[in-house]
C-alpha positions as CSV (number, residue, x, y, z in Angstrom):
1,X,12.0,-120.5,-14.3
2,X,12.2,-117.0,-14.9
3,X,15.6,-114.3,-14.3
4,X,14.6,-110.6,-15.0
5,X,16.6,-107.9,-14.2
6,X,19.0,-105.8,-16.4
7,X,22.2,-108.7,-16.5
8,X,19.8,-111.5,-15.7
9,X,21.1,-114.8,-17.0
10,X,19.9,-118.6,-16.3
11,X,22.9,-120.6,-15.3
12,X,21.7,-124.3,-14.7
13,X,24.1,-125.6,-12.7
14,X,22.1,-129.0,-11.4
15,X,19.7,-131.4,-13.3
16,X,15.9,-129.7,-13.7
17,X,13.0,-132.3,-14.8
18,X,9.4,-132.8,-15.0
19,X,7.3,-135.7,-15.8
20,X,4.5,-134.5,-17.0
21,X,4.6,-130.9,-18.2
22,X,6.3,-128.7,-19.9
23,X,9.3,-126.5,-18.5
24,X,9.8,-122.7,-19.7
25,X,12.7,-120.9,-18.9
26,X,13.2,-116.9,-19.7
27,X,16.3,-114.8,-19.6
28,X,14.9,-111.7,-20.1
29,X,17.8,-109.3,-19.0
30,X,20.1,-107.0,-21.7
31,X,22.4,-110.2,-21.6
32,X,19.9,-112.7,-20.6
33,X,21.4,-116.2,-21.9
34,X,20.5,-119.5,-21.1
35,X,23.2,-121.9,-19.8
36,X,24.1,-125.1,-18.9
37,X,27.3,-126.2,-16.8
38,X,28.4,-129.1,-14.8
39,X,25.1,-131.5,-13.9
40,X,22.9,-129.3,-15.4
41,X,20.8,-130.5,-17.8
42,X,16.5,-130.2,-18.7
43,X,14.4,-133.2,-18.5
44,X,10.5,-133.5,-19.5
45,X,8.0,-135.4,-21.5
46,X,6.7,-132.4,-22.4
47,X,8.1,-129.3,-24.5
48,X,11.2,-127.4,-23.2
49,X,10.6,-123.7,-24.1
50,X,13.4,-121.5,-23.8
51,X,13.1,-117.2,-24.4
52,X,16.3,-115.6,-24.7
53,X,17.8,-112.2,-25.4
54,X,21.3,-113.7,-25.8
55,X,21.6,-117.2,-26.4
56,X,20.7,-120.6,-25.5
57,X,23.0,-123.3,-24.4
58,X,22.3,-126.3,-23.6
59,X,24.6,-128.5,-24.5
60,X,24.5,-131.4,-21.6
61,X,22.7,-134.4,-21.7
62,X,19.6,-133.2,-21.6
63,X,15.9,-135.2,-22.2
64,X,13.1,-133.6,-23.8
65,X,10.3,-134.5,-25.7
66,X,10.1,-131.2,-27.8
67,X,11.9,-128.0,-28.0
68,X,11.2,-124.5,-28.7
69,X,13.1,-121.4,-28.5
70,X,13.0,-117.9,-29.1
71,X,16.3,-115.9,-29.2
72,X,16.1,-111.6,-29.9
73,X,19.5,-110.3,-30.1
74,X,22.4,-112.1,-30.1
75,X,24.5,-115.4,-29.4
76,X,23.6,-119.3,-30.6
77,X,20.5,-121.2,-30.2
78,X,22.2,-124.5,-29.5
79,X,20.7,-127.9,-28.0
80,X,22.2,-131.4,-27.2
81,X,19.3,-134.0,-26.5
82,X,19.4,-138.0,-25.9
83,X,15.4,-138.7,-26.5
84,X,14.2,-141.3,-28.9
85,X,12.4,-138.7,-31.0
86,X,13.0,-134.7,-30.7
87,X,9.9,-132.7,-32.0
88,X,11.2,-128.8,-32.8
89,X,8.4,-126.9,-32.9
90,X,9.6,-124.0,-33.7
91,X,13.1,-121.9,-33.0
92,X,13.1,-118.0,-34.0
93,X,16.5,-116.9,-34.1
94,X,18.0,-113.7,-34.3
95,X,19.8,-112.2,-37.6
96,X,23.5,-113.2,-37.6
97,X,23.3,-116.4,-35.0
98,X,23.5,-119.7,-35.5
99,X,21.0,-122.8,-34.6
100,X,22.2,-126.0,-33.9
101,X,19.9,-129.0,-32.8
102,X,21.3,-132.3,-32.0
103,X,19.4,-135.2,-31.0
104,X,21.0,-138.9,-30.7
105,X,17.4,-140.4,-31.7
106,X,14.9,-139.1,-34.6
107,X,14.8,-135.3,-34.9
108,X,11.0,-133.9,-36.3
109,X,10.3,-130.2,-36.8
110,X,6.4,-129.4,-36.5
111,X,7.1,-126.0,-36.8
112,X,9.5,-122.6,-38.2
113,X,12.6,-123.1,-37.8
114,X,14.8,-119.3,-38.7
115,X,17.6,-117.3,-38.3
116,X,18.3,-113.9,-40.1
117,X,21.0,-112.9,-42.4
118,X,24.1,-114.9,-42.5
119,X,23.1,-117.1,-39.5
120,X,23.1,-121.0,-40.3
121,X,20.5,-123.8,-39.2
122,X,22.0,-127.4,-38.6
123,X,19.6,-130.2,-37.4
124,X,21.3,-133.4,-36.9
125,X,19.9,-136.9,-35.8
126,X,22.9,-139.0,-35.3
127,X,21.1,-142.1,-34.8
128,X,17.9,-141.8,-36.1
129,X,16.0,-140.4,-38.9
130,X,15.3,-136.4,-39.1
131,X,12.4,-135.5,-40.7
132,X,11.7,-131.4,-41.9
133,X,8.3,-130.5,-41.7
134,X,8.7,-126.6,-41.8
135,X,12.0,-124.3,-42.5
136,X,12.0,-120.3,-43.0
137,X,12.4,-119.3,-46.8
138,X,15.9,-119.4,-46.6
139,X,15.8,-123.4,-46.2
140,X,19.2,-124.4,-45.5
141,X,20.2,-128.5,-45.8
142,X,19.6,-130.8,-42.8
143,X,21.8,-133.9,-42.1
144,X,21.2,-137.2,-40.5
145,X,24.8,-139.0,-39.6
């Protein structure tokens, strides 16, 4: 799922699965963001990749077996997931914004999780157990409520 174009945003607006491979979504415009609203939510076994220029938002219920985003300018990395385990295998944030990964079953990273200057990581596992394999240098605490 790809929007190009100079104000090209993904607005998903009505559930999106697959059940056996990955989905990648690309906002590649000046403001190209990532949304969810209403219904709109990702589903997959497989590994959710998002590429941003200005944020990812994806804070419905959404169902994914791993996660990996890429964000180059501005605006949150943020995901809300229901799957027994979450594997993060990697986020790249830009300097500044924030990451925040939610996941109400076990949360794993498998790979670099960063942000620049003055932007903050949280990974929380409300219901599980959250295991770090791999943070940037400047490690920031994880919690597991």
């Amino acid at each position: 799922m790809t929007s190009t174009g100079a104000t090209s945003t993904v607005l998903v607006q009505a559930p999106v699965s697959s059940t056996s491979g990955n989905i990648t979504v690309t906002a590649s415009g000046a403001t190209g963001a990532i949304t969810e609203s209403g219904l709109g939510t990702f589903s997959t076994t497989g590994l959710l990749k998002g590429q941003s220029i200005a944020g990812e938002t994806l804070n419905g219920a959404n169902t994914v077996a791993s996660f990996n985003a890429t964000n180059i300018s501005s605006g949150a990395v943020s995901l809300i997931n229901t799957a027994l385990t979450l594997t993060v295998t990697g986020i790249a944030q830009s300097a500044g914004a924030a990451v925040s990964v939610t996941n109400t079953g076990n949360l794993t990273t498998s790979g670099t999780i960063s942000t620049g200057v003055s932007g903050n990581i949280a990974l929380t596992a409300t219901n599980g157990v959250l295991t770090i394999g791999r943070m940037s240098p400047r490690e920031v605490p994880a919690r597991s409520a």
